[in-house]
Backbone bond lengths (Angstrom), bond angles and torsions (degrees), N, CA, C in turn:
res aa  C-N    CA-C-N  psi(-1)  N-CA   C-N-CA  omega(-1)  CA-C   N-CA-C  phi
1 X - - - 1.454 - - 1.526 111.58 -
2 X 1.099 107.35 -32.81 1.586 129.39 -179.91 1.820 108.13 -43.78
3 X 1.501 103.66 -69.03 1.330 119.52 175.24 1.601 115.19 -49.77
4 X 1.730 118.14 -46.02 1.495 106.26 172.47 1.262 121.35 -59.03
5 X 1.030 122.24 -40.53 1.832 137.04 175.86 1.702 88.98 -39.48
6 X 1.272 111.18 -63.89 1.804 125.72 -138.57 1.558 77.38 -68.04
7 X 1.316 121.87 -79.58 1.710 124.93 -176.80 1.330 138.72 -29.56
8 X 1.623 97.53 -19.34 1.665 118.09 176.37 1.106 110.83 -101.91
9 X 1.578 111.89 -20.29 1.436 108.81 -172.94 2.069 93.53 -80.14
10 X 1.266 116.04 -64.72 1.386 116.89 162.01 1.365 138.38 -4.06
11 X 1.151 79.83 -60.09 2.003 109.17 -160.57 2.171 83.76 -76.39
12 X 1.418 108.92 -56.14 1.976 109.66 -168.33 1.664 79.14 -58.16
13 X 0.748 163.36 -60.45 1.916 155.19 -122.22 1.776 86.62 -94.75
14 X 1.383 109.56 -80.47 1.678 105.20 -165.64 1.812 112.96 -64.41
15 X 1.074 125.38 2.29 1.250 118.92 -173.33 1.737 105.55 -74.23
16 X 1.242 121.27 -47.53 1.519 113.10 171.12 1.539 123.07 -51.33
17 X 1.410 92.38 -25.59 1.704 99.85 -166.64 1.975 105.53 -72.06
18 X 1.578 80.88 -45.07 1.776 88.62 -171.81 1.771 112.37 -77.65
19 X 1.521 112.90 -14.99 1.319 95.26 171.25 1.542 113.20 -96.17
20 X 1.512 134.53 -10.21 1.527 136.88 142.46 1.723 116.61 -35.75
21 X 1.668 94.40 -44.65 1.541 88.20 167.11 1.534 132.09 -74.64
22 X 1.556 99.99 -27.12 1.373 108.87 165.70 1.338 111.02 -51.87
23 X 1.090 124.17 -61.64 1.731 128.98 -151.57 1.652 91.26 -60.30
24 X 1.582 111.07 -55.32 1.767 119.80 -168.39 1.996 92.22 -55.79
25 X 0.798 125.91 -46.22 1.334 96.86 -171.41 1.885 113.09 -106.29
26 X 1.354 117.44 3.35 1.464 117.69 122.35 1.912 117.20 -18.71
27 X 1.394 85.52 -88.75 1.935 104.52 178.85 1.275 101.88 -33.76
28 X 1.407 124.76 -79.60 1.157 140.18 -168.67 1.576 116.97 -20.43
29 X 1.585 96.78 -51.62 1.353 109.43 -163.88 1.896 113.87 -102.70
30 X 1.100 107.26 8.63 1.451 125.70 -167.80 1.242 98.94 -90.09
31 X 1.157 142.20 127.15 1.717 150.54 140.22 1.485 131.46 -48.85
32 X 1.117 116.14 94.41 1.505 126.93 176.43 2.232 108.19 -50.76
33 X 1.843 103.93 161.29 1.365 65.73 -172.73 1.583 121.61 -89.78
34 X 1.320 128.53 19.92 1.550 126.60 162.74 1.515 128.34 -65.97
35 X 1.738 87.85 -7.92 1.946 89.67 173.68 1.615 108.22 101.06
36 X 1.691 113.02 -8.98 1.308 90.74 -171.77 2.357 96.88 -114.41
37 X 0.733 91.25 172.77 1.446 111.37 -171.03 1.837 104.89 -51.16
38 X 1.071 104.61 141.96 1.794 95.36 161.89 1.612 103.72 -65.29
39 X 1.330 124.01 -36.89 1.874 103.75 -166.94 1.645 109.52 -79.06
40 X 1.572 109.45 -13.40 1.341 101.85 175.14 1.996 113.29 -89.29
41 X 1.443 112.98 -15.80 1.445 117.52 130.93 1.369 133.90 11.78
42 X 1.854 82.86 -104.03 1.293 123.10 175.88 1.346 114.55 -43.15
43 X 1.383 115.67 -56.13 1.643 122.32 -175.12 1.112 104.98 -88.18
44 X 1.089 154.31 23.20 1.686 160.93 92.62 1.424 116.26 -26.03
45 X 1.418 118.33 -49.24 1.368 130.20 -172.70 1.621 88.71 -78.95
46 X 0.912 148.08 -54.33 1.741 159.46 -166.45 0.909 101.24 -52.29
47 X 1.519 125.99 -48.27 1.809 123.57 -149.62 1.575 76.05 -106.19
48 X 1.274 143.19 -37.41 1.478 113.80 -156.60 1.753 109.00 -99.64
49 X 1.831 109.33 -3.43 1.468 127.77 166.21 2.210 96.41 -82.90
50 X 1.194 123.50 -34.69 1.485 120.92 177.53 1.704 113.64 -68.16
51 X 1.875 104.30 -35.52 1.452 94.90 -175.36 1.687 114.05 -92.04
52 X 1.404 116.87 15.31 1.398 112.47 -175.42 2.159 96.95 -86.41
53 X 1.338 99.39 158.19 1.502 100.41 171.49 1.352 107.35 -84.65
54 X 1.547 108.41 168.11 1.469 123.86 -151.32 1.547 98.69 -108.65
55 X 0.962 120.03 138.49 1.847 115.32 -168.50 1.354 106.46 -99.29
């Protein structure tokens, strides 16, 4: 009985964590509509936020 307690107590704590991860790799894997990936996106936004000058 010991162990169900311990597993429920576990499982209520990490359950927010693992569906935050759901959604992030949801995104990840989702297609914008030009055809290319949200993470190839992202690193679009990176290289063209790296080549601006620094104030």
């Amino acid at each position: 009985m010991l162990s169900i307690g311990a597993i429920t107590i576990i499982t209520t704590f990490l359950s927010p964590y693992v569906i935050m991860l759901g959604w992030k790799a949801s995104n990840m894997l989702s297609h914008d509509r030009e055809g290319k990936s949200a993470a190839d996106t992202m690193r679009e936004e990176e290289v063209e936020e790296a080549d601006r000058p620094e104030k």
